[in-house]
N, C-alpha and C positions, 0 to 999 in steps of 0.2 A: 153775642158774646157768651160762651157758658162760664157757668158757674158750677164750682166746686159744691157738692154736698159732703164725697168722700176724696181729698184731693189725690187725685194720681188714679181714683178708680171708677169713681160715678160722678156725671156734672149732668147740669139740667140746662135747656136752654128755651127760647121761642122758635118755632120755625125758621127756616129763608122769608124775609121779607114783612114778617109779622108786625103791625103795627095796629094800636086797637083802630075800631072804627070798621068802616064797610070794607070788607073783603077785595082785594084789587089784585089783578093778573099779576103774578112776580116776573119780573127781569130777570137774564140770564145775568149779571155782572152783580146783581145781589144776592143770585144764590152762589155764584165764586168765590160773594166777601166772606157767605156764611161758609163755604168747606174751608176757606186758608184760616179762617177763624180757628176752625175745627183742629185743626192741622198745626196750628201756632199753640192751640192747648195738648197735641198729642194726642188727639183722640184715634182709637182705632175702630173704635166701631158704633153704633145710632141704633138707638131702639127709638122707633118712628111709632107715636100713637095716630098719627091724623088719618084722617078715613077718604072716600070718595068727596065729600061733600069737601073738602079745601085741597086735596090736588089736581084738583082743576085746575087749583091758580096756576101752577106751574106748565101748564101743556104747551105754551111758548118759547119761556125757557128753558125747559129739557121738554124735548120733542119725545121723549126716550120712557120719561117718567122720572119722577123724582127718587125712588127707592131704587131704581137701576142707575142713575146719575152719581149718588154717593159708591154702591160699589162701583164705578167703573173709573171713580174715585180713589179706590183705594176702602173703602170703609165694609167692615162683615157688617150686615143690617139685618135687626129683625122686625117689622114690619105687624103691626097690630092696629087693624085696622079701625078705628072709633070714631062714631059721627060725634061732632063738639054737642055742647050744651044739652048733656044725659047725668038724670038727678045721678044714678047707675049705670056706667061706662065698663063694668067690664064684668065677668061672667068669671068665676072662681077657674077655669080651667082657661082662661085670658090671661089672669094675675098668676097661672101655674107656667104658662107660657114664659109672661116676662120673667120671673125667675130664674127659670130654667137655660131663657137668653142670657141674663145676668150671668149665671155662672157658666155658663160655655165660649160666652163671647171673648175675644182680647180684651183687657183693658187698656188705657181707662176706655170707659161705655159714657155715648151722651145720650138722655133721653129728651125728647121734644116731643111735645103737642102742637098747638100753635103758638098759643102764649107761654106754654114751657110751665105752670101753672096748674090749673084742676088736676087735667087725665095724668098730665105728668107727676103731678105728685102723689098722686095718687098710688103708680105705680112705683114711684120711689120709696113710697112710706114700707109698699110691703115688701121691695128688697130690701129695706133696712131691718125691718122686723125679722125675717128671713133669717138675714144677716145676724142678727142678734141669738136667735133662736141657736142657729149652729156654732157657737162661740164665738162671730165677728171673723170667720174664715174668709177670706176669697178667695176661690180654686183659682 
């Protein structure tokens, strides 16, 4: 279920299927609860941090890929690829990326990691800063 950070234009969430503990293949009918989820908040579009190393789980339920599943969805997505548990997950011209998504994409934008958490807040703190720096605008 996401969550509001900025209501109506950024919410944060855990992946499809995320639950702590050992990594497990996601089901196709738990990544459908997470897009109607999506969909019940009005989201338009996913800034997707997880990397190779957790969309694998998904290779069963979207045969397709998880990042072409959401647009085919419906969702603009922008796709930053980040392997989890990195003291430093992103690279100054990564954090200019997701900005840059931020302000191009429809809102509202959901961002996820896995647990919606680290990478994610990560790169929410610095659209807020962002956001803050340019007078709290949203294009």
């Amino acid at each position: 279920m996401p969550n509001w950070v900025l209501e109506g234009v950024i919410a944060t969430s855990p992946r499809p299927g995320f639950s702590p503990g050992p990594e497990l293949t996601v089901h196709d009918h738990v990544v459908d609860a997470w897009i109607e989820d999506a969909r019940r908040f009005g989201i338009r579009s996913v800034i997707c941090l997880i990397g190779n190393d957790q969309l694998w789980l998904y290779r069963k339920a979207t045969p397709e890929g998880l990042i072409q599943r959401y647009r085919s969805e419906g969702f603009e997505v922008c796709h930053i690829p980040t392997v989890d548990q990195q003291t430093h997950p992103f690279t100054p011209d990564e954090y200019e990326h997701a900005w840059e998504s931020f302000r191009n994409l429809p809102k509202p934008i959901l961002v996820h990691c896995s647990a919606g958490m680290d990478r994610t807040g990560r790169v929410v703190r610095h659209i807020l800063e962002r956001l803050h720096e340019s007078g709290g605008f949203v294009d």
